[in-house]
Backbone as JSON, one array per atom type, in Angstrom:
{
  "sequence": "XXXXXXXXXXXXXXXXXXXXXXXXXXXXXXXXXXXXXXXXXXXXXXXXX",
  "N": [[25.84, 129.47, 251.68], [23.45, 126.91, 251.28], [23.15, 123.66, 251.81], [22.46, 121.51, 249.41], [20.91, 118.87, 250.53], [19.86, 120.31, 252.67], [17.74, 122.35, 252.22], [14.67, 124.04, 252.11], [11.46, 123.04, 250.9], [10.07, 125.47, 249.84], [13.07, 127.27, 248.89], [14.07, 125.59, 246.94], [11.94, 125.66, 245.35], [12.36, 128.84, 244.45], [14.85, 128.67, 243.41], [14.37, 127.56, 241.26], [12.97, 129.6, 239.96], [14.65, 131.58, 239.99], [16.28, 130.65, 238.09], [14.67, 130.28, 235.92], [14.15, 132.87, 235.41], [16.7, 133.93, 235.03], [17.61, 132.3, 232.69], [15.19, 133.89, 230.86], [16.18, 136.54, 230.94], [18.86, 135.85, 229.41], [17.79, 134.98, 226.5], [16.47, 137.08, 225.76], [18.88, 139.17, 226.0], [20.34, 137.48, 223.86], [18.78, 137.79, 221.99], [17.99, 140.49, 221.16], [20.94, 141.25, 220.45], [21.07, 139.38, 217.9], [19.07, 140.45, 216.58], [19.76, 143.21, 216.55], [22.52, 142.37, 214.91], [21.06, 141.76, 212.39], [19.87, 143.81, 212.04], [22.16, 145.5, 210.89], [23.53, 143.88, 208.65], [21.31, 144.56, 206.93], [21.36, 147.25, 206.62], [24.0, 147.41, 205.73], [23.56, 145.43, 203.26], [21.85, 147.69, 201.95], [22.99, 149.84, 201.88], [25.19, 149.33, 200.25], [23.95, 149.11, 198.05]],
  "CA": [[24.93, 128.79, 250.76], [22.06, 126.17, 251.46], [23.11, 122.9, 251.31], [21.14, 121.09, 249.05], [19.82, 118.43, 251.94], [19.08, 121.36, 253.71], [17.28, 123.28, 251.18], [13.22, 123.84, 251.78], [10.48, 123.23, 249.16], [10.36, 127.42, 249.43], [14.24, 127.45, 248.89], [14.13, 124.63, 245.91], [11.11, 126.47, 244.06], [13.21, 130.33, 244.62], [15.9, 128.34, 242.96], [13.79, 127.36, 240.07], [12.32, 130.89, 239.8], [16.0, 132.15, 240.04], [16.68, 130.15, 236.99], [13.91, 130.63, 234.95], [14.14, 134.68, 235.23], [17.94, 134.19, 234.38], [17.07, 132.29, 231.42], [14.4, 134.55, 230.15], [17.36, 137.29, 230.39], [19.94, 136.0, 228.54], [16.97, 135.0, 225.84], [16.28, 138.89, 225.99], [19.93, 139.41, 225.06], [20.3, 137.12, 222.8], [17.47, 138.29, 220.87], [18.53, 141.68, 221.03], [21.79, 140.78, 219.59], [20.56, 138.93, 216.62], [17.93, 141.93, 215.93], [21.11, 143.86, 216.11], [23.11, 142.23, 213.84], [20.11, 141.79, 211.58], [19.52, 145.29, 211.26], [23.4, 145.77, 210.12], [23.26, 143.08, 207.73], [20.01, 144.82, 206.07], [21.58, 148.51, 205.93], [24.79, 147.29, 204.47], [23.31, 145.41, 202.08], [20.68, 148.99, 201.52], [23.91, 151.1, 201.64], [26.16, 148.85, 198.94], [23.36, 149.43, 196.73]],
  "C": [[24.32, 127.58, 251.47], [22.62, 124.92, 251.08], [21.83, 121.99, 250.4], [19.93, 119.82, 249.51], [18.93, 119.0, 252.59], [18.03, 122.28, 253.26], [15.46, 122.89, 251.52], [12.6, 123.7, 250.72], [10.77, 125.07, 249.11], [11.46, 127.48, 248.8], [14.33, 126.98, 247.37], [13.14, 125.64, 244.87], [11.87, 128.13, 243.89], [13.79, 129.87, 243.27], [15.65, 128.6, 241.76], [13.73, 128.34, 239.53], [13.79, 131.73, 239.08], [16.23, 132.17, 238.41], [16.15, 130.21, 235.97], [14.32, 132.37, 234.67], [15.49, 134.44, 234.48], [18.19, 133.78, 232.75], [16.62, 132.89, 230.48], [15.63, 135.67, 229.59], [18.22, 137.21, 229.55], [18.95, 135.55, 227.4], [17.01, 136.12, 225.2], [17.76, 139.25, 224.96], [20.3, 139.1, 223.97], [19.77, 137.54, 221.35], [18.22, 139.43, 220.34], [19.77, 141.83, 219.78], [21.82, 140.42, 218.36], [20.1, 140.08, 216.42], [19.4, 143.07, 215.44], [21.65, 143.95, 214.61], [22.24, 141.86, 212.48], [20.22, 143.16, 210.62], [21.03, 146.08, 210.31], [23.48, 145.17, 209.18], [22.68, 143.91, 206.57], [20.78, 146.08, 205.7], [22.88, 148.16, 205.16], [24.25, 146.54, 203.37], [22.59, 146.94, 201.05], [22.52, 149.73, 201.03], [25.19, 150.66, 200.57], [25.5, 149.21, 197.87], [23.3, 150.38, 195.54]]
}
């Protein structure tokens, strides 16, 4: 690993990049998840009815 002294602007913006994409992902999941448990929510309430 890159110390971070040693680290280029290229290296430093990657990083960023790195971090943003990883972000967006677990976002993604997140979402997903919720929508998920949304949609269970909605049919048990439909299917108690």
């Amino acid at each position: 690993m890159i110390e971070e002294k040693d680290k280029t602007y290229s290296d430093v913006i990657n990083d960023i990049k790195q971090d943003i994409n990883q972000t967006q992902l677990d976002i993604m999941i997140n979402a997903n998840i919720s929508l998920v448990n949304l949609y269970y929510r909605i049919g048990k309430v439909l299917y108690d009815k």
